[in-house]
LUMGU-606765 format. One record per residue: residue number from 1; residue in one letter; y, z, x of N, C-alpha, C in turn. Coordinates in pm, whole numbers, plus 50000, padded with zeros to 5 digits. Atoms other than C-alpha are relative to their C-alpha. Layout:
BEGIN
NUM, a, Y, Z, X, Y, Z, X, Y, Z, X
...
! end
This chain:
BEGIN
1, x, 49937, 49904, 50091, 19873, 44899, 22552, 50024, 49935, 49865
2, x, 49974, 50017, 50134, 19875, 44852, 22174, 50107, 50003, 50000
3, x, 49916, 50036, 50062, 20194, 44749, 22013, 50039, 50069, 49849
4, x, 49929, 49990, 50102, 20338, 44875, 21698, 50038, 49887, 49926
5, x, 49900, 50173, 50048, 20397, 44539, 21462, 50120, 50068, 49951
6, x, 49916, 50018, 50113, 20650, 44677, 21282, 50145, 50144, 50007
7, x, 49923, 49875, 50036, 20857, 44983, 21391, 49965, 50017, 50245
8, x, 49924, 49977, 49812, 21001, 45136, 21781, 49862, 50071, 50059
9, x, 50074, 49898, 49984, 20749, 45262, 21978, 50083, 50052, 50141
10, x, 49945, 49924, 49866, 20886, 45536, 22226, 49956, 50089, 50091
11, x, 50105, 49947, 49907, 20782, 45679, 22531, 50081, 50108, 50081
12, x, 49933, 49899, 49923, 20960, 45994, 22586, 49913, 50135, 49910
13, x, 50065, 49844, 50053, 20948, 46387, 22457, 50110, 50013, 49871
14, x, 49896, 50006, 50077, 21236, 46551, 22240, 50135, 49936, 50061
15, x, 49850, 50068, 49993, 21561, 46408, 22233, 50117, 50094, 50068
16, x, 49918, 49918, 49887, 21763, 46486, 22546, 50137, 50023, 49912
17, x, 49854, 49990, 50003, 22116, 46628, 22520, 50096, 49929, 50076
18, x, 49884, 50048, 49964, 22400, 46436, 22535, 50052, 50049, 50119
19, x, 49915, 49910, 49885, 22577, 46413, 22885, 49898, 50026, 50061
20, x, 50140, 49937, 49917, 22229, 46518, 23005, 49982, 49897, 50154
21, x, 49982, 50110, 49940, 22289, 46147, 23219, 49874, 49959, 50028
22, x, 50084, 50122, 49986, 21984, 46031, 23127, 49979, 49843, 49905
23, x, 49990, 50154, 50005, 21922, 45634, 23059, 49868, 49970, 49856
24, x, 50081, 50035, 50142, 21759, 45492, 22717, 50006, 49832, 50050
25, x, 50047, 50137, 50011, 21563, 45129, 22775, 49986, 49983, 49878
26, x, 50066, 50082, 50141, 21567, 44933, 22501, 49967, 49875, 49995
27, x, 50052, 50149, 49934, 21336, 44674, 22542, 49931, 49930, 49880
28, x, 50117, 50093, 50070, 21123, 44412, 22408, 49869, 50069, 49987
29, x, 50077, 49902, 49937, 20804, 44557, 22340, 49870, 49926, 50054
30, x, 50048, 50028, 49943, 20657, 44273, 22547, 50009, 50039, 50114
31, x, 49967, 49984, 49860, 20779, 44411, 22872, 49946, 50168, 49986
32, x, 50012, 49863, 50020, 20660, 44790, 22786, 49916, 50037, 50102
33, x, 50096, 49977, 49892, 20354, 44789, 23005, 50059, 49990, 50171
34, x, 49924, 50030, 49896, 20586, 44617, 23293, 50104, 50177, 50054
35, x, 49898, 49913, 49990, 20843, 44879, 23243, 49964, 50149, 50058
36, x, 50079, 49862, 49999, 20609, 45168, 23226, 49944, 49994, 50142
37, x, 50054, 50012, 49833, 20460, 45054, 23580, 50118, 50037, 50072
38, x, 49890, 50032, 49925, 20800, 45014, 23721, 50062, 50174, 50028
39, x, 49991, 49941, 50023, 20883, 45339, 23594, 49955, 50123, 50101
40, x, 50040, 49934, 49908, 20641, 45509, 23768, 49952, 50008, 50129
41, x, 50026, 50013, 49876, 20596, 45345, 24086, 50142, 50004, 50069
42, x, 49935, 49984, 49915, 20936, 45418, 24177, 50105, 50144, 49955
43, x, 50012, 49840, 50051, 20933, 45805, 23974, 50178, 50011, 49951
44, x, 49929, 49993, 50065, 21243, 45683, 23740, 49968, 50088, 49891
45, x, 50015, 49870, 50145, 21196, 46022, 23523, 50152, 50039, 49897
46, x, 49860, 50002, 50072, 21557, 46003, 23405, 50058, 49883, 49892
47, x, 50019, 50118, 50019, 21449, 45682, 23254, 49948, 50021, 49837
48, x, 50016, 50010, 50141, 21370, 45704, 22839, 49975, 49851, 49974
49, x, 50027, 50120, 49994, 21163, 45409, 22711, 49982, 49935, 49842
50, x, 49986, 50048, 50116, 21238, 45269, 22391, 49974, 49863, 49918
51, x, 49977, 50113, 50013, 21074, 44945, 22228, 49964, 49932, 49884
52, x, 50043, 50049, 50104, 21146, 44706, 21970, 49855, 49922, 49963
53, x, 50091, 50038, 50013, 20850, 44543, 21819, 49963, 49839, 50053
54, x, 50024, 50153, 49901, 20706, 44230, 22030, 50005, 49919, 49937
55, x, 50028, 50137, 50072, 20685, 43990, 21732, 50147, 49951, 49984
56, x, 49891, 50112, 50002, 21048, 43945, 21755, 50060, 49882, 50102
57, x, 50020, 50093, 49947, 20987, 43729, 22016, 49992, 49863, 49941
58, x, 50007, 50134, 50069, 20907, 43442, 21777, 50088, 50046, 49903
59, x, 49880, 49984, 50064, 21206, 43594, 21587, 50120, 50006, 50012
60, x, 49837, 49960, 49911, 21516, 43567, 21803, 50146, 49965, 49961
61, x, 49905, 50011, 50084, 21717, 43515, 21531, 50032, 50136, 49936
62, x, 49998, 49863, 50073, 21643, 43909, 21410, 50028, 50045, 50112
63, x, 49995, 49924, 49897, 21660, 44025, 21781, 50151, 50092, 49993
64, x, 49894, 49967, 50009, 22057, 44067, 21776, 50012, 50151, 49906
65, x, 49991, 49917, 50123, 22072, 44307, 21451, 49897, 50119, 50044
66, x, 50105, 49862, 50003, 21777, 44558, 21544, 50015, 50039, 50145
67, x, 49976, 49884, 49922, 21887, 44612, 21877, 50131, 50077, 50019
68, x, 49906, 49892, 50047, 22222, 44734, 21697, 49981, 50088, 49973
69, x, 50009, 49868, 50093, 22034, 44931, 21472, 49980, 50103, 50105
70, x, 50077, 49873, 49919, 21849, 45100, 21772, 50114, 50044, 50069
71, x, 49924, 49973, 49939, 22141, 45123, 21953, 50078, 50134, 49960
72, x, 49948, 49912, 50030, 22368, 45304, 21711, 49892, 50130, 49975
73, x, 50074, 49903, 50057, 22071, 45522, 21607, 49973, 50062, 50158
74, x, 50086, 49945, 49880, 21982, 45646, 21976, 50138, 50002, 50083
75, x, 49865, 49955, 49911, 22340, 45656, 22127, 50105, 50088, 50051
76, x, 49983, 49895, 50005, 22426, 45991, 22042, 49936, 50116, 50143
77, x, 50081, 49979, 49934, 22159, 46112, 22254, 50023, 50006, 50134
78, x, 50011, 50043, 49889, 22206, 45946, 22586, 50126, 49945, 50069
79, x, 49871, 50039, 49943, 22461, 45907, 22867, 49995, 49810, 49998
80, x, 50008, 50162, 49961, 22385, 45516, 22887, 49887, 49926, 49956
81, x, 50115, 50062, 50105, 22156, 45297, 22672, 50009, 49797, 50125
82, x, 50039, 50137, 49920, 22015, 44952, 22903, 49898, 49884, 49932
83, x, 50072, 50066, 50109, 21907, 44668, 22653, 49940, 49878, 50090
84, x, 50049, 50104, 49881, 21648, 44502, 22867, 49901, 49906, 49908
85, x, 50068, 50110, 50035, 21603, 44175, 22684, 50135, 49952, 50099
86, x, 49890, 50101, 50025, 21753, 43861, 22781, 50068, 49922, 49907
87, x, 49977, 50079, 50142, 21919, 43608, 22541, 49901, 49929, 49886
88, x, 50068, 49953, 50129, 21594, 43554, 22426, 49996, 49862, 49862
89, x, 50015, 50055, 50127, 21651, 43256, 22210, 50094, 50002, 49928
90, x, 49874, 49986, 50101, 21963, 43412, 22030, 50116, 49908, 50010
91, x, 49901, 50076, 49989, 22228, 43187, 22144, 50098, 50029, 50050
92, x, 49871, 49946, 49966, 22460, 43387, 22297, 50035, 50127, 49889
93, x, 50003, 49894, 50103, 22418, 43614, 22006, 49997, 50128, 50017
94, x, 50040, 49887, 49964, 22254, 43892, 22156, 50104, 50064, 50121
95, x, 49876, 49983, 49886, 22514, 43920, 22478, 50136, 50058, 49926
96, x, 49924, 49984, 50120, 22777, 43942, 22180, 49997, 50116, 49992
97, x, 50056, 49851, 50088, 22602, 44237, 22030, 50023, 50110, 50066
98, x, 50024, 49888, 49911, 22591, 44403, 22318, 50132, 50036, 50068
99, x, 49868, 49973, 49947, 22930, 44385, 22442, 50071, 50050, 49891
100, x, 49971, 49942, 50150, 23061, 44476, 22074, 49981, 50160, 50021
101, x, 50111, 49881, 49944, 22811, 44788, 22174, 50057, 50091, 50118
102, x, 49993, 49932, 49884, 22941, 44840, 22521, 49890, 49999, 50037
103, x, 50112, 50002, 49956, 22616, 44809, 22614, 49990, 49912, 50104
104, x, 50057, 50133, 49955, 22459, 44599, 22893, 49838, 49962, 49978
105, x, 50098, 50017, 50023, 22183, 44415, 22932, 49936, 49925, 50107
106, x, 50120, 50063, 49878, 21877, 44233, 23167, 50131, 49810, 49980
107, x, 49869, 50101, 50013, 22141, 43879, 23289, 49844, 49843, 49990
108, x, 50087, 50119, 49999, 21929, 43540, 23221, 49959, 49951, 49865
109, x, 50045, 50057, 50153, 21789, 43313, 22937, 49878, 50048, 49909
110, x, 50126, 49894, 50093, 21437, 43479, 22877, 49961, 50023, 50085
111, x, 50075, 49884, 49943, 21179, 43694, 23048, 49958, 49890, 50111
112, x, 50070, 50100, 49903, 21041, 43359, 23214, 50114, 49985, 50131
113, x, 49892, 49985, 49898, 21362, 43320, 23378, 50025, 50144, 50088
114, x, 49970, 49839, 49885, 21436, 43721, 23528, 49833, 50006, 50047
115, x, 50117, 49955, 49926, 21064, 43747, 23601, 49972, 49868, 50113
116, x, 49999, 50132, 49903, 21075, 43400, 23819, 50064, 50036, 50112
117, x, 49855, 49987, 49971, 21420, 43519, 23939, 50074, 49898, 49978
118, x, 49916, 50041, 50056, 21702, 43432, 23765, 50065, 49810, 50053
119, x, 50004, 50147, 49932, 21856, 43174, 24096, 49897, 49963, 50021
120, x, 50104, 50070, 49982, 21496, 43044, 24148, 49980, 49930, 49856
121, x, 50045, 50099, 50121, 21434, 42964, 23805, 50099, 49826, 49937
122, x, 49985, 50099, 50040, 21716, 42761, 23786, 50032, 49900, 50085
123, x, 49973, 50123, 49928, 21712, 42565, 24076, 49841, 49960, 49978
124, x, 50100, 50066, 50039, 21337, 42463, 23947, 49995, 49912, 49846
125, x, 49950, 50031, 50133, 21471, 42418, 23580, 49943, 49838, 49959
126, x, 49990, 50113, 50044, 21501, 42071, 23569, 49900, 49914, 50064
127, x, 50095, 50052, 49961, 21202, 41969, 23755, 49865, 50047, 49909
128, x, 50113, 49967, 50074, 20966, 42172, 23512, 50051, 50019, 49844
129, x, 49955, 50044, 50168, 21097, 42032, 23154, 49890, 50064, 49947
130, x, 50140, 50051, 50004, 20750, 41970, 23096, 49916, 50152, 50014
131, x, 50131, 49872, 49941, 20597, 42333, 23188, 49988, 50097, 49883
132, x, 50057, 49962, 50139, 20477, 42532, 22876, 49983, 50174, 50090
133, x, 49974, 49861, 49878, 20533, 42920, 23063, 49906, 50131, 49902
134, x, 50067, 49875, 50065, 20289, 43274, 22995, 49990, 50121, 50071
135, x, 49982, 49860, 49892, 20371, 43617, 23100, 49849, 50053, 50023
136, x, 50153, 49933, 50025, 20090, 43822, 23114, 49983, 50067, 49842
137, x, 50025, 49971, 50168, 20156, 43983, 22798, 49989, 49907, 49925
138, x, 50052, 50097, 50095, 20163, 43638, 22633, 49859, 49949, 50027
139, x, 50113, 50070, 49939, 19856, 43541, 22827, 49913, 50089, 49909
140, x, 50061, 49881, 50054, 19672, 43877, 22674, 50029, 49992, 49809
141, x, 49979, 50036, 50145, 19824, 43826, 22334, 50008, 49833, 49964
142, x, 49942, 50094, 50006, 19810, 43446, 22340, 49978, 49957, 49853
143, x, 50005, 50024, 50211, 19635, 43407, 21960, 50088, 50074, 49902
144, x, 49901, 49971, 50112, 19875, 43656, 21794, 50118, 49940, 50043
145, x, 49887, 49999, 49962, 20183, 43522, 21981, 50033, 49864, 49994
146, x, 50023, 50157, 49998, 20080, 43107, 22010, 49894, 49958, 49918
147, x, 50049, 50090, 50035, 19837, 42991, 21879, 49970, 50067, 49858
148, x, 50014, 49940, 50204, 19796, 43197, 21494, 50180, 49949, 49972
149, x, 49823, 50065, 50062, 20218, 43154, 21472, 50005, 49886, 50033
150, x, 49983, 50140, 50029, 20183, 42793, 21523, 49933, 49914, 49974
151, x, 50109, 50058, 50076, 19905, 42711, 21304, 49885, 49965, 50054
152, x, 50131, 50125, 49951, 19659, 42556, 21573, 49889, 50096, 49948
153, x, 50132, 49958, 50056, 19376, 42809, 21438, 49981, 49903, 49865
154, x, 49996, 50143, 50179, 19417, 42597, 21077, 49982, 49889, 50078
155, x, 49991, 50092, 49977, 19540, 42314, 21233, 49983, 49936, 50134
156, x, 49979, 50043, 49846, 19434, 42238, 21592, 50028, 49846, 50075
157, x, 49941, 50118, 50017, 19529, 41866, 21510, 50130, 49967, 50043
158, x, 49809, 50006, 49979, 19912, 41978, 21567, 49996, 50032, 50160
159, x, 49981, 50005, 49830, 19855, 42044, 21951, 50030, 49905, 50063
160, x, 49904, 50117, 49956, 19968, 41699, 22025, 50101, 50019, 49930
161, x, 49887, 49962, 50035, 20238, 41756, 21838, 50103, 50080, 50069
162, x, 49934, 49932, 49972, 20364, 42013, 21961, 50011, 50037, 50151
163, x, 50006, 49983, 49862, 20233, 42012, 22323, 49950, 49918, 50074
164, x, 50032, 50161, 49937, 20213, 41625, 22390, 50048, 49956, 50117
165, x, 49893, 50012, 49838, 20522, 41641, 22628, 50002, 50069, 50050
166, x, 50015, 49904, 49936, 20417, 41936, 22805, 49908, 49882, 50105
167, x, 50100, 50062, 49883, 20236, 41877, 23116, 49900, 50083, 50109
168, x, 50095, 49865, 49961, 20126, 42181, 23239, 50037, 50153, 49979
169, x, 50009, 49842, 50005, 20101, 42570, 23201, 50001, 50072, 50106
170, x, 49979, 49935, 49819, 20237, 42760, 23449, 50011, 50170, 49913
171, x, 49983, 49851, 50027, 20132, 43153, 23442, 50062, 50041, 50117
172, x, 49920, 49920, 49989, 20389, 43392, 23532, 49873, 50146, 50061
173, x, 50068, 49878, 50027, 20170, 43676, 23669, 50095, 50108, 50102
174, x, 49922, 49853, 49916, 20336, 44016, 23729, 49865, 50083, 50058
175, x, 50092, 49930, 49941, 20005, 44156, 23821, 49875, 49916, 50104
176, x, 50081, 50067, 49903, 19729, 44050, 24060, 49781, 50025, 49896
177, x, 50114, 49995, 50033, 19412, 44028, 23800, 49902, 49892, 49964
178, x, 50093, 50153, 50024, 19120, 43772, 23819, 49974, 49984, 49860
179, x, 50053, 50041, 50170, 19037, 43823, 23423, 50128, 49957, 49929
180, x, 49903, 50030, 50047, 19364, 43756, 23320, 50056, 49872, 50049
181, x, 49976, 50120, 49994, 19404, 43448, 23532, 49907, 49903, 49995
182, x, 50129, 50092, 50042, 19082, 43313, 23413, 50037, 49980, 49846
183, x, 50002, 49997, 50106, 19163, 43422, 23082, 50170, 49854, 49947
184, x, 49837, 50073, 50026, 19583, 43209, 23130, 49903, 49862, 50004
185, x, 50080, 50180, 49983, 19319, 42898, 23249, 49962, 49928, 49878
186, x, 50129, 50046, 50121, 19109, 42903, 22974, 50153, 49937, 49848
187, x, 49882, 50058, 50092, 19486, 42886, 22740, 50014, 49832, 50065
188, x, 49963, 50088, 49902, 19562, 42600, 22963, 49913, 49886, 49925
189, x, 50077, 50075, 49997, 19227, 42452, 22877, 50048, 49950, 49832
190, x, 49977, 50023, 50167, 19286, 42513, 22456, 50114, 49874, 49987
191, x, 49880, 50103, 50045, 19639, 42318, 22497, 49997, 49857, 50075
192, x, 50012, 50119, 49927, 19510, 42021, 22693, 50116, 49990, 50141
193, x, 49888, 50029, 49912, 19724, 42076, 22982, 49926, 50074, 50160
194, x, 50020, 49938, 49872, 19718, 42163, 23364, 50014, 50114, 50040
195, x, 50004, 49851, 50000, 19690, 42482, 23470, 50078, 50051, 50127
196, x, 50016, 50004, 49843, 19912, 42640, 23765, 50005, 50129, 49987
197, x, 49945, 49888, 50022, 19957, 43022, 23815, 50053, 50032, 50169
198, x, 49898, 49943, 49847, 20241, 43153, 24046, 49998, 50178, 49949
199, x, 49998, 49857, 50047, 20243, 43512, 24094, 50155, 50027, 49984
200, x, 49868, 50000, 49993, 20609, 43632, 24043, 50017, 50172, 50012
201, x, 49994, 49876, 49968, 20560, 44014, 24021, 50111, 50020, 49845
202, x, 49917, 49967, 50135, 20812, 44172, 23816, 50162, 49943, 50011
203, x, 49926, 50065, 49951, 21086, 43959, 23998, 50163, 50074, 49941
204, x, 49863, 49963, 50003, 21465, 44051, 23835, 49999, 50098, 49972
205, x, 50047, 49897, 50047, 21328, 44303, 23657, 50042, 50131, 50044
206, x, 50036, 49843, 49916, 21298, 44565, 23925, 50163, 50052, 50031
207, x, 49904, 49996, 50009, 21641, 44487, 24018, 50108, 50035, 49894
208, x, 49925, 49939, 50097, 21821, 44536, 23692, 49964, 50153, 50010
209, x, 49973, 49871, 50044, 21680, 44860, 23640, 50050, 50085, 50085
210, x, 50007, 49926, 49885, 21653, 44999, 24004, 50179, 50007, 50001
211, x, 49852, 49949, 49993, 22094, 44954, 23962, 50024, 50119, 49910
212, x, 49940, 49845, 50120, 22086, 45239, 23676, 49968, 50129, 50069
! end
C-alpha cells in the first residue's frame, strides 16, 4: 500500500456521529497494512483507521505534536480515539501527550518491541545489543527509510560507521512471504551483517486492539 509522505491517510467513509461508539486508530502509517489485515480478519467494522505519515519514524521528535493535532481534529467525531504508536523514540514524550489527551496508546518502546511481544522482547534485550531489527514494512521500504536517510546511497563508506557494532539483522516478519525474506537477506547482505529472520506475526498488536 502506498503511503502519503506528507499528510493522514484515512480509511473510513463520512464522519460518524458522535456517541455512535465507534473507535478512531491513529497510527503510524507504517503499521497501516498490519492494521488493515487485523481489521479484517477479525471483522473490527467499528474500527476507523487513521494514519500519520510513515516518515515520522525517522522523526520521533515531531511524532508527539501531530498526533495532538490529529487527535484534537478527529475527537469530536468518535466515542474513543486509540493512538497505536509506541514511544517511538520520543522519550517519554509521546505517553505525555497522550495522557494530557486522555488518550491511550499501543504499551512498549517501538513496533520491534509489541510486534516481538513486549515481555519477550525484553527478556532478549540485553543479549541482542548488537541486532540491527526490520519489520516488513521497513524491509519493503528499506532505501526510503535506511539506507537514502542515512546517506549510504552517497556514501556507502559510512556503513562501518554506523553498522560496525551491529552483528546481525534480525527480520521481524508479520507475514509468511518468501520474496520479502529474500528481499530482508539481501538488506542483511548491503549492511555486512548476519542475517536471522524470526517470524513474530503481529505479536502485541492483536492484543492491544482486540481490548477496544
Amino acid at each position: 500500500m502506498p503511503l502519503p509522505p506528507d499528510s493522514e491517510l484515512t480509511t473510513k467513509g463520512l464522519a460518524p456521529e458522535k456517541g455512535s461508539g465507534r473507535v478512531l486508530l491513529l497510527a503510524c502509517g507504517a503499521l497501516a497494512r498490519e492494521i488493515l489485515a487485523l481489521k479484517k480478519a477479525n471483522g473490527w467494522d467499528h474500527m476507523d483507521l487513521t494514519c500519520l505519515p510513515a516518515i515520522l519514524h525517522i522523526h520521533p521528535e515531531k511524532i508527539p505534536e501531530a498526533v495532538r493535532d490529529a487527535v484534537v481534529k478527529h475527537r469530536d467525531a468518535y466515542a474513543d480515539i486509540f493512538v497505536v504508536y509506541a514511544d517511538c523514540g520520543t522519550g517519554g514524550l509521546l505517553q505525555k501527550t497522550c495522557d494530557e489527551l486522555g488518550v491511550a496508546m499501543v504499551s512498549g518502546p517501538h513496533c520491534y518491541s509489541f510486534f516481538e511481544g513486549n515481555e519477550r522482547f525484553a527478556e532478549i534485550a540485553e543479549s541482542e545489543f548488537t541486532a540491527f531489527y526490520l519489520t516488513d514494512f521497513l524491509v519493503r521500504q528499506f532505501d526510503a527509510f535506511v539506507w537514502k536517510p542515512m546517506g549510504l546511497d552517497r556514501h556507502p563508506e559510512l556503513i562501518d560507521m554506523y553498522f560496525g557494532n551491529y552483528e546481525k539483522l534480525v527480520y521481524q516478519a508479520q507475514t509468511e512471504d518468501p520474496d520479502l525474506t529474500e528481499k530482508a537477506r539481501v538488506c542483511a547482505d548491503r549492511l555486512g551483517l548476519a542475517f536471522e529472520r524470526r517470524f513474530t506475526g503481529y505479536g502485541d498488536l492483536t492484543s492491544a486492539l482486540k481490548s477496544l
